[in-house]
C-alpha angles and dihedrals in degrees: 000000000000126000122247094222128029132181117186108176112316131188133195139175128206128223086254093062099248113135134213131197122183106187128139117090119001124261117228129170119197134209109279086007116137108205129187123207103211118182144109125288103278098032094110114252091130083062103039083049088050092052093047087051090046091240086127129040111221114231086205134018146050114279113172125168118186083349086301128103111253096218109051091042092047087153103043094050095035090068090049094053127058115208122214103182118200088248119068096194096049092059105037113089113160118101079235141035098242089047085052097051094042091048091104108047086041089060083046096069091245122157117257101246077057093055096044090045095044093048097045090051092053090046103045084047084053100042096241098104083116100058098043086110093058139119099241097217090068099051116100126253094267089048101054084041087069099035081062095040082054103053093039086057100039097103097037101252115202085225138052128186126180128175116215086330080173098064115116088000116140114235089255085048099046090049092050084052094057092051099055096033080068101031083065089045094046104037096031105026092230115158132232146208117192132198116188143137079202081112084179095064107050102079086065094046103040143085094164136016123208110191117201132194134181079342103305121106105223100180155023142191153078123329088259093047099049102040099045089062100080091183081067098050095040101056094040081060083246137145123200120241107270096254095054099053090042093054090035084062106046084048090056095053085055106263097122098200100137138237113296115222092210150354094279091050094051091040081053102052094039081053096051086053102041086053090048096059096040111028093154093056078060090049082053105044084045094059098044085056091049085048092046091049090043 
């Protein structure tokens, strides 16, 4: 199968003269992947996101998306491929929420009854059908998130970039966000390709981790792999997310339990175990429930 996106080696340099070269391994996306960029500020992930976009022309280096150079087929690519940037305001335009949302298929040429369809499905999936009358600067951080997520996905992109789509999010926010980043992944097989410093998400949002430093990607693999090589971490001025190292380390003292994605998977195997060594204190507990609801 080939990938999507490839990046063999690129190299830019800026009008101001600063160069960037993101070598190491290559870096390959593949179709229904959902891939997170993990690295300082600085490591050049911006960069390695622009030249996937086709906002920036390499000097040197291979850059293909769906087999075509980004950027020399800027539009082509651009319709197959939704932008979240890590700023809202920067990217929503429309005097409204619904205009913001519809600016694309609007652009397309598409009817109106289309373009109203299309917008009040995307809203209601991502829980803004009640806003779509508002003036986009008053609405709070979460809400223009999702009025950006929603205009990046209204014309079902086969790609979806965001860059650090957690920041400023409120614990409830940055859940629902979660939840709706892998639903589109899951019910629509859109891909995506994921910048954050949130480290405790990752394991939900991720089937494989590249980790870049000072432009080179030093490393690539699934959330277990990567996060249980602390060299790795450690020179990419990284910490894992609490449950990882917490489960790394009980691996590496021999208790192979795994690497929970989330809170519910690792309530779920302490309580297996804790089941397993006790099963009379779950008799126990099951009967005083059975009494309580008597």
């Amino acid at each position: 199968m080939e990938p999507l996106i490839k990046v063999q080696c690129l190299k830019h340099i800026y009008p101001d003269k600063t160069e960037v070269n993101i070598c190491g391994l290559n870096f390959e996306v593949f179709k229904g992947e959902r891939i997170v960029i993990l690295g300082p500020n600085g490591a050049g992930k911006t960069t390695l996101l622009s030249h996937i976009l086709g906002l920036l022309k390499p000097v040197d280096g291979i850059v293909e998306v769906m087999g075509l150079q980004p950027s020399k087929n800027f539009n082509t690519i651009r319709k197959k491929i939704g932008v979240v940037f890590q700023n809202a305001d920067e990217q929503i335009i429309g005097p409204r929420v619904y205009d913001d949302i519809a600016f694309t298929p609007r652009n397309e040429g598409l009817s109106k009854n289309e373009i109203d369809e299309m917008v009040r499905n995307v809203a209601e999936s991502l829980g803004i059908a009640d806003i779509l009358e508002k003036i986009p600067h008053y609405l709070s951080g979460g809400q223009k998130k999702k009025v950006a997520l929603a205009g990046s996905i209204v014309m079902m992109p086969e790609i979806l970039i965001m860059d650090e789509p957690f920041e400023s999010l409120d614990p409830k926010s940055k859940t629902e966000m979660v939840s709706l980043l892998n639903h589109l992944n899951s019910a629509h097989g859109i891909t995506t390709i994921t910048t954050t410093h949130d480290i405790n998400v990752v394991p939900e949002i991720a089937d494989k981790i590249y980790v870049i430093d000072s432009g080179n990607i030093i490393a690539a693999g699934s959330p277990m792999e990567i996060f249980s090589n602390v060299d790795v971490i450690k020179r990419a001025k990284l910490e894992p997310p609490i449950l990882t190292e917490l489960f790394s380390r009980l691996e590496r003292k021999g208790y192979g339990l795994g690497i929970p994605k989330n809170m519910e998977e690792a309530e779920n195997i302490l309580l297996n175990i804790l089941e397993e060594i006790n099963p009379q204190e779950k008799k126990y507990h099951h009967a005083v429930k059975l009494k309580a609801i008597d």
